[in-house]
N, C-alpha and C positions, 0 to 999 in steps of 0.2 A: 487127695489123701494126705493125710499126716505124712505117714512114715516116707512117702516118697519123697515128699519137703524135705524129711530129716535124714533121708538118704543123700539127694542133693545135697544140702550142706555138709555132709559126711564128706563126700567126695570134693569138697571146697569151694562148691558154686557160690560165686561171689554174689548175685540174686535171692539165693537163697537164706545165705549166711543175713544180708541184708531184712530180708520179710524176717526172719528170729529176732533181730535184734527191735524190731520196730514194733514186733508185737508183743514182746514178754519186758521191753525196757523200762516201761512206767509201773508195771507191778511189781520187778524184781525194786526197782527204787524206794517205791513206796516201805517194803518190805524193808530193806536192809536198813533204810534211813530211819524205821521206826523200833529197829533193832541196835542200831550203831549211835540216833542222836544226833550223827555230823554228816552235813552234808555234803564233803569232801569225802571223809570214806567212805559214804555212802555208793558216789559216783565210783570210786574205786573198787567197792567189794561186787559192782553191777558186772561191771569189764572184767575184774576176775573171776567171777560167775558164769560168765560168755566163755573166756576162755575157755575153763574146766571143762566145761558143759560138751564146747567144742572136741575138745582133745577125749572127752571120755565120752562122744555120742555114741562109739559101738555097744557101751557097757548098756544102752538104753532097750530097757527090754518091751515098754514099755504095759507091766504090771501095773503101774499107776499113769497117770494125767503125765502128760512132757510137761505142762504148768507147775504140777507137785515135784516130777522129781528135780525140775530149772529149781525152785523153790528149797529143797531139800540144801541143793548144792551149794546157796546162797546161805543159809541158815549155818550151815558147816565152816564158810568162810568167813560166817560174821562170826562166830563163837571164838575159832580160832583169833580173829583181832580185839575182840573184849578181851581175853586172855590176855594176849600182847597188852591190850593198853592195861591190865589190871596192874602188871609188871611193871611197866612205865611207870603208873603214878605210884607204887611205893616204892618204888627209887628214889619219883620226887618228893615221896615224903619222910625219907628218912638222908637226906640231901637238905630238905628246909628244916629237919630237929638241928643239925649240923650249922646254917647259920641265924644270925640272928632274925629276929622277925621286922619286916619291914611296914609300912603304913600302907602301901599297894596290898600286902598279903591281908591284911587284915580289914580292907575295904574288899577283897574281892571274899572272906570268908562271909562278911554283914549281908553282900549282895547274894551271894547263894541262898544264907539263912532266908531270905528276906521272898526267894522265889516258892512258888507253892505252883498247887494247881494238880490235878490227876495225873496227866501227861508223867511229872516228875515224882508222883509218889509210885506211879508203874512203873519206873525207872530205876526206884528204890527197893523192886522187890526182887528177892532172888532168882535166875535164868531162868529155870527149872516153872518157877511158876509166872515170870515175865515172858518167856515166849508163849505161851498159850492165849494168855490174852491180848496179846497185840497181833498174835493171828486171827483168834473170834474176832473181836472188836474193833480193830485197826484194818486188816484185814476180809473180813467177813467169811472166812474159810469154816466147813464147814467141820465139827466134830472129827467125823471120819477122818475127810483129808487133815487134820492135825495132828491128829495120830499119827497116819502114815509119814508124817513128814518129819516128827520127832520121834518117831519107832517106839510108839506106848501103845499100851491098850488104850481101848476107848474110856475105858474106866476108870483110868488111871487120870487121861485129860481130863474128864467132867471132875474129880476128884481135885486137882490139880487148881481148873477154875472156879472152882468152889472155895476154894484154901485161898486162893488170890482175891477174890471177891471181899471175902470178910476181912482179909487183911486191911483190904484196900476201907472197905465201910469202918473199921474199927480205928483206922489212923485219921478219916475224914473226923470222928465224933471227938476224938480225942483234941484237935485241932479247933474245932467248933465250939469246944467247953474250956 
């Protein structure tokens, strides 16, 4: 039974703790690395994932899937580092108006321009309507559980990945003409 696994690991069985991490650690990766982009904090928001997860297994009631709510906790710790890194880069970009422009900066602006492909235009769309689709899609999660996992209605997802869709079809046409 589930819950008696996640009572073991509750109670800090190292066996137990072990089979969590072995079975939720390629999804929870797949997930954050398709939220985050990097592969470093990818591996890092997995491990503080496990952590949370661990420290808050009482809180687990489990109303939803231990997948959904591993997943939830995961989703919470990437948003919190988008945020962080949002911070970051305009520091650093109000740090490079400050000095001059150098021929590195402006070779690595050409190579950005120059990157396309879906992957980077889902990257370009706002959270709100990028995690939805990189849950459907990247993910294969289904409606429901998306919901549950970003606390919307279901109506609100399908609405959501609809918005995202034509975004997504409208920059592809614009690019193609």
């Amino acid at each position: 039974m589930e819950t008696d696994w996640l009572d073991q690991c509750q109670r800090g069985d190292s066996a137990a703790i072990e089979q969590l991490v072995q079975t939720y650690q390629a999804d929870l990766y797949r997930l954050t690395l398709s939220i985050l982009a990097d592969p470093d904090e990818a591996s890092d928001a997995v491990q503080e994932t496990f952590l949370a997860a661990l420290r808050a297994l009482a809180t687990f009631r489990g109303e939803a899937a231990f997948k959904t709510w591993l997943f939830s906790i995961a989703i919470n710790l990437c948003r919190t580092r988008l945020a962080r890194r949002r911070t970051r880069v305009r520091l650093q970009n109000i740090l490079q108006i400050l000095q001059p422009s150098t021929p590195a900066l402006e070779e690595k602006v050409i190579q950005t321009e120059k990157e396309s492909g879906l992957r980077q235009l889902v990257n370009n769309l706002d959270e709100k309507h990028r995690l939805p689709i990189i849950l459907r899609y990247y993910h294969n999660l289904p409606i429901g559980e998306i919901a549950a996992l970003l606390r919307l209605p279901i109506g609100t997802v399908h609405s959501r990945l609809n918005t995202a869709r034509e975004r997504l079809r409208a920059t592809l046409e614009e690019k193609n003409t």
